[in-house]
N, C-alpha and C positions, 0 to 999 in steps of 0.2 A: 203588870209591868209598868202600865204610868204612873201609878199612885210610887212603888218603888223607885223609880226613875225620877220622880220628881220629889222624895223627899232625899233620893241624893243628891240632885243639882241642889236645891236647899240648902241641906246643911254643906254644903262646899262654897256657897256665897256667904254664911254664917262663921264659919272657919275667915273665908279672905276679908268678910267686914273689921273682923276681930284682930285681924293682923293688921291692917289699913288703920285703925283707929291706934293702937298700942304704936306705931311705926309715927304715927303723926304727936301722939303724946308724948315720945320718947325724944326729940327736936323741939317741941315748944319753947322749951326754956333757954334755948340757943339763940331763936327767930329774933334780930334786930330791926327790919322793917317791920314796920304798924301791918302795914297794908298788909303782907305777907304774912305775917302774923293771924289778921283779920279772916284772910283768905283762909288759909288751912284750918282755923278755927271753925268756920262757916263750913268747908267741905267735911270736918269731922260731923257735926250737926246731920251733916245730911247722909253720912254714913251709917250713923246712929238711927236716923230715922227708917230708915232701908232696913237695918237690922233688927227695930219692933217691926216691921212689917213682914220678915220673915220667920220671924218668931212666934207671930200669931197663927202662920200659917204651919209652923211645923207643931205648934199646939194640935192644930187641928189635927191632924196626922198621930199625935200623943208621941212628939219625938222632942228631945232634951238637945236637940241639935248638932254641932258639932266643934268643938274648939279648935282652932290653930294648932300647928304640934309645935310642943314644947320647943322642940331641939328648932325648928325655922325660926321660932319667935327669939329661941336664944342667941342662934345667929345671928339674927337681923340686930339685934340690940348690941351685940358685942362689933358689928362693922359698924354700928354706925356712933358709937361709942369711942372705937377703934379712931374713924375718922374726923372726928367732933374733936377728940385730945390734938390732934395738931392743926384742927383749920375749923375754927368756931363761926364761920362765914356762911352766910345764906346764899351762897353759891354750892357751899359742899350740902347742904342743908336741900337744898332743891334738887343736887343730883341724887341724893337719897332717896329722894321720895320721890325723882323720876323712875329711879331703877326700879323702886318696889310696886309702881303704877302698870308698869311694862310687864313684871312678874306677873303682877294681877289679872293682867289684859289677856295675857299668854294663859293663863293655868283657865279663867274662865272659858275664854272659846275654845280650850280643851273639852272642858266638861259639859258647855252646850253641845259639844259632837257626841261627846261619851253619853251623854243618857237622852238620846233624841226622844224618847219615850214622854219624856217629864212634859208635863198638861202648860199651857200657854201662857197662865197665869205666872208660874215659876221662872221658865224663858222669859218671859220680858221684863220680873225683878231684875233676872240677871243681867239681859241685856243694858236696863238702866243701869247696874253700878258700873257695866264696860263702859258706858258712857262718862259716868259719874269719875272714875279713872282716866279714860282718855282725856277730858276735858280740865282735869286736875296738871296731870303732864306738857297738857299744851299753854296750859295758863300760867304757871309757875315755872316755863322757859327763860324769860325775862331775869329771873337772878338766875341762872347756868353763869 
């Protein structure tokens, strides 16, 4: 049950890296402050990093991980597409990627209830990207 339980909390922080990271690539080319720009360049990095490190560990495991579903990733791309066509502002820009930090936060401490099983190591990847999220939302309040 732990080794199962924690290669699902896994690939379910491997899924929301993968949307985190496409969500923040899909706004770059909008982003007119440096700073902000700077900023969510730097937290993709560190998404990125989280993501070789759950990667190695769902190697271990001999699991191929798990993608984003199509249809959320095509959502999210088509609202924020949607709202980008009438307000190219790093305010709509930050609410975006407030909303999708909040999804994050919420669908994770889902899944740390749902598979209480999963071994320590894996809980506290995931706890850091909760953080790595929360701390995304609270920082890039400033352009709302």
């Amino acid at each position: 049950m732990i080794e199962q339980d924690t290669v699902k909390l896994l690939r379910e922080c491997d899924a929301g890296i993968e949307m985190g990271v496409a969500s923040i690539n899909d706004v770059m080319e909008f982003v007119s402050d440096k700073d902000f720009e700077k900023y969510l360049g730097n937290c993709k990095n560190q998404h990125e990093k989280l993501g070789e490190e759950i990667e190695s560990l769902l190697n271990s495991y001999n699991d191929d991980g798990k993608s984003a579903n199509p249809i959320a990733k095509g959502m999210s791309w088509m609202k924020t597409n949607t709202k980008l066509t009438f307000d190219e502002s790093d305010k709509t820009i930050a609410d975006l990627i407030t909303d999708g930090c909040n999804m994050g936060i919420k669908s994770l401490n889902r899944y740390l209830n749902q598979y209480k099983a999963a071994d320590e190591k894996s809980k506290d990847i995931t706890k850091r990207l909760i953080k790595l999220e929360e701390r995304l939302a609270v920082d890039i309040r400033k352009y709302l």
